[in-house]
C-alpha positions in Angstrom: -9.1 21.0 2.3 -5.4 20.3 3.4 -3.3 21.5 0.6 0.0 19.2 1.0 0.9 16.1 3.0 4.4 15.1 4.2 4.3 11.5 3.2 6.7 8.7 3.8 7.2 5.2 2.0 9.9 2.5 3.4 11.0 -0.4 2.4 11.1 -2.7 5.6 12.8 -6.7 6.2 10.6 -9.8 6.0 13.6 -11.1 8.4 11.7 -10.1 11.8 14.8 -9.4 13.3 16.4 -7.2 11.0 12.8 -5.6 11.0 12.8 -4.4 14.5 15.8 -2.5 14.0 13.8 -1.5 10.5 11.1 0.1 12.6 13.1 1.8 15.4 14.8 3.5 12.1 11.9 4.4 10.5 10.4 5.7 13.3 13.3 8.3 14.2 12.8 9.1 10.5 9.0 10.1 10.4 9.3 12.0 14.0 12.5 14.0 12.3 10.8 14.6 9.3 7.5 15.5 10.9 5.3 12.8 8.4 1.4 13.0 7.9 1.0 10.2 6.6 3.1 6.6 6.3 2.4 3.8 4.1 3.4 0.1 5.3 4.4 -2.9 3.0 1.6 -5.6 3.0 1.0 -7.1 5.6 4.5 -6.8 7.5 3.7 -7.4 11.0 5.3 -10.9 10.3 7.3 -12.6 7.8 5.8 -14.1 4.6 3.7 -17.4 4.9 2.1 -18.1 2.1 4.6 -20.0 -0.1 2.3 -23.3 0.7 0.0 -24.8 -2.0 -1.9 -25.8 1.3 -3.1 -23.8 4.2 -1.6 -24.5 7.5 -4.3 -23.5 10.1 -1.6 -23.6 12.7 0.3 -20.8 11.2 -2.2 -19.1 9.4 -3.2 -18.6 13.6 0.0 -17.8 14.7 0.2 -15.1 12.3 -3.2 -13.5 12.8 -2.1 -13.1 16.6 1.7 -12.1 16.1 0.1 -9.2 13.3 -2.5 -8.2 15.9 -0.3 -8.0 18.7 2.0 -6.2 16.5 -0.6 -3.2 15.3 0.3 -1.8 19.0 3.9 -0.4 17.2 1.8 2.4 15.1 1.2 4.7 18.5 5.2 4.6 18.0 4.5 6.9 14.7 2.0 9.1 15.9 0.8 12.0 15.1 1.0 10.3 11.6 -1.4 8.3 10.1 -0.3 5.0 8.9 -1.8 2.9 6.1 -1.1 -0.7 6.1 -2.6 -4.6 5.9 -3.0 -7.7 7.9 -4.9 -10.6 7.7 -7.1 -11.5 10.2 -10.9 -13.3 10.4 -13.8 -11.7 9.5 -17.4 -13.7 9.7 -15.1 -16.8 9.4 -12.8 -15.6 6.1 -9.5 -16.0 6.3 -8.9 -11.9 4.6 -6.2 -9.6 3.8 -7.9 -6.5 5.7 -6.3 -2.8 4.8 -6.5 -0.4 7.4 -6.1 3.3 7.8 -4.4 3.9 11.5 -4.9 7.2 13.2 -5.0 7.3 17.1 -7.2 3.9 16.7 -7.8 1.8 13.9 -10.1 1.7 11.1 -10.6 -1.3 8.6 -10.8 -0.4 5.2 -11.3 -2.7 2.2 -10.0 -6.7 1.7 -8.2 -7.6 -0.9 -10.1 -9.3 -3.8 -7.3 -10.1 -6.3 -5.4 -12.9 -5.6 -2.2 -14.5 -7.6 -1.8 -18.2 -7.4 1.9 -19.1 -8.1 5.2 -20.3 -6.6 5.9 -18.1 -3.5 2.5 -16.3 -3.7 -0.4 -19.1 -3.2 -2.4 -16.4 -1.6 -5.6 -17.5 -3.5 -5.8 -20.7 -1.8 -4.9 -18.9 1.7 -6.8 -15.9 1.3 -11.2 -15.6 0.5 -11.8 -12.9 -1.8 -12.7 -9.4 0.4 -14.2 -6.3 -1.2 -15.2 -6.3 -4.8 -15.9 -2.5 -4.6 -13.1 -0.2 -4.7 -14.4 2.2 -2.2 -12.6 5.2 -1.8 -11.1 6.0 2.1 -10.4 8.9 3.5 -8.0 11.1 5.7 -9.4 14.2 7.1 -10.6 15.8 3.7 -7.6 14.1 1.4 -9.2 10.7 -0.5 -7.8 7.8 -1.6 -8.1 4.4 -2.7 -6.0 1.3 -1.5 -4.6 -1.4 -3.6 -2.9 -4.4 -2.4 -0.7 -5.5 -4.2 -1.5 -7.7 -7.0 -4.6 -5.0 -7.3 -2.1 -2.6 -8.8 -2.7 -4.0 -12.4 -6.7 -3.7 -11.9 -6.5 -0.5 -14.1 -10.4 -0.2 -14.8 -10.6 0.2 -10.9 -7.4 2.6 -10.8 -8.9 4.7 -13.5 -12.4 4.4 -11.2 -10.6 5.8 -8.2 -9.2 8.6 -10.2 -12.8 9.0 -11.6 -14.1 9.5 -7.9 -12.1 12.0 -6.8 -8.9 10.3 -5.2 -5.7 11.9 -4.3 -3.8 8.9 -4.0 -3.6 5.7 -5.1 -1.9 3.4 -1.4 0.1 0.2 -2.6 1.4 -2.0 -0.2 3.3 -4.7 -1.8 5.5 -7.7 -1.0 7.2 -8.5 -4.5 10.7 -9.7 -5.6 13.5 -7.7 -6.5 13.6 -9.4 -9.9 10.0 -7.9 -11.2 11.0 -4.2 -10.1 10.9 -2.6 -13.1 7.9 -4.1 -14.0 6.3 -2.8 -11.0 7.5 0.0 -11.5 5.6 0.6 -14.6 2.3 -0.2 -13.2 3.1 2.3 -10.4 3.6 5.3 -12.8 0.6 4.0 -15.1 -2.0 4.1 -11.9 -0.9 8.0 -11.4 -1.1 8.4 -15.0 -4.4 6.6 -15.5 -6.1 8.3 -12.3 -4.6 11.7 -12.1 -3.1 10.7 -8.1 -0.6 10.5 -6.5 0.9 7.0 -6.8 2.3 5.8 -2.9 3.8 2.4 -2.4 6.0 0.6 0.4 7.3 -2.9 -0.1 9.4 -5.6 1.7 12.8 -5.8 1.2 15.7 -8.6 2.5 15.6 -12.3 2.3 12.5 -14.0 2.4 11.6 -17.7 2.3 10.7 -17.4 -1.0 13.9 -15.4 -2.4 14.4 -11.8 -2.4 12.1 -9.1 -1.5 12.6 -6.4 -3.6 11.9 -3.0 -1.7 11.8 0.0 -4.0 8.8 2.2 -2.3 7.9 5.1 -4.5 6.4 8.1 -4.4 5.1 9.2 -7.9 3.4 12.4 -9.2 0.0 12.4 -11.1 1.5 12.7 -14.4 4.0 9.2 -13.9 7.1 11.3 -12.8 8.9 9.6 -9.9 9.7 12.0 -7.2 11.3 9.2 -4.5 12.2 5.9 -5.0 13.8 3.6 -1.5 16.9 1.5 -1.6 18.7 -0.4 1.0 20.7 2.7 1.2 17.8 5.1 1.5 15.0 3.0 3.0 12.6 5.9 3.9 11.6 8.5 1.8 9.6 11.2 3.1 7.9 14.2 0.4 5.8 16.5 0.8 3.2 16.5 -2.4 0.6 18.8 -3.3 -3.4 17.5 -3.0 -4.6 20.7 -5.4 -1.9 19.6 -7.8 -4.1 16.3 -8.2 -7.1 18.5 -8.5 -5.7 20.1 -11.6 -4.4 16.7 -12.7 -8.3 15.8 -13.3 -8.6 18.3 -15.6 -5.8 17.8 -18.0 -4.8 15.1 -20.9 -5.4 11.9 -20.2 -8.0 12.0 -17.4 -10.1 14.9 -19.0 -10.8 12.1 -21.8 -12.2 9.6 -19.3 -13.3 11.4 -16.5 -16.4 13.8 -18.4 -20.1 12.1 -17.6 -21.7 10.3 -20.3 -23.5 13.1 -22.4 -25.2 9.6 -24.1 -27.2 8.8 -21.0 
């Protein structure tokens, strides 16, 4: 099993033309700083649409192109893998698909939680994907992808801890002015699963007010070991996969994680 990853979280502009001179940064960052693996804010291949009670089908189209078109820039971070969403069709459902990118891509699982509120109508834009929590995988190093609003689904945090995973993958899209807040579910998913919490968000201007950045790397007991701002908007650590192996073993997990000795 690989025993560390160099992995990198960002905090990238919903403004598309502050993001391309976003990427060409973050790009120079991961090749200097020789990353494994780099996690993507939700969905950030184009700027945020879904502040509409009502779906536009002439957007929603427009933006399933521009985001596949867009999926080309990731050969601009290999060797890394990269860890990201986008929405797209599948079997005619509008879906918010996760992927793992490495060399080609891989779909992973669809969001299934949805908010439904000023800004974020993504329950009316968006059919529920994968009600399973399936752990992915990179090379021999697990982990399980939340987008989002599927932070706060802690029975299916704990679950992914349960199953073996290294890290628990956030991409997010949320304001500046529920930070601290998310900040808190971030170190309660490490606590909760015994991973490695990883999250990248959107900063800058959006339609709907201001994106709040604030990616974070944080260790399997809740102790944050990087957190982006606009003055440091890529963070690169190395962390340690046995250290989540012994995580497993130790107060709280070792409570929840033993088989059921009832059955």
């Amino acid at each position: 099993m690989t025993n560390s990853l160099n992995v990198t979280v960002c905090e990238l502009s919903d403004d598309r033309t502050v993001f391309e001179k976003d990427w060409k940064n973050l790009v120079s960052h991961c090749r200097q700083h020789k990353s494994d693996l780099i996690v993507l804010p939700e969905m950030i291949f184009s700027s945020w649409f879904f502040e509409s009670p009502t779906v536009d089908y002439v957007k929603w189209n427009e933006m399933v192109e521009q985001q596949q078109k867009c999926l080309t820039l990731l050969a601009e971070l290999a060797p890394a893998a990269v860890v990201g969403s986008v929405a797209k069709m599948r079997r005619r459902e509008r879906v918010n698909e996760s992927f793992l990118w490495n060399q080609e891509y891989q779909a992973l699982r669809s969001k299934y939680f949805f908010p439904e509120e000023e800004g974020y109508y993504e329950r009316t834009w968006f059919q529920a994907g994968d009600k399973e929590f399936a752990l992915a995988s990179h090379g021999s190093v697990k982990f399980g992808v939340a987008l989002c609003t599927e932070l706060w689904a802690m029975p299916q945090i704990q679950e992914y801890g349960r199953n073996g995973a290294h890290m628990i993958i956030c991409p997010r899209a949320t304001m500046a002015a529920t930070g601290d807040k998310w900040l808190v579910a971030g170190k309660a998913s490490a606590i909760i699963s015994g991973a490695y919490s990883i999250s990248s968000n959107r900063a800058g201007a959006g339609k709907s007010g201001l994106f709040g950045g604030q990616g974070w790397i944080i260790d399997p007991d809740g102790e944050v070991l990087a957190l982006t701002s606009g003055e440091e908007p890529f963070i690169t650590r190395t962390i340690s996969i046995e250290r989540t192996e012994r995580a497993k073993h130790t107060y709280p997990r070792e409570v929840f994680f033993q088989p059921d000795v009832s059955k």
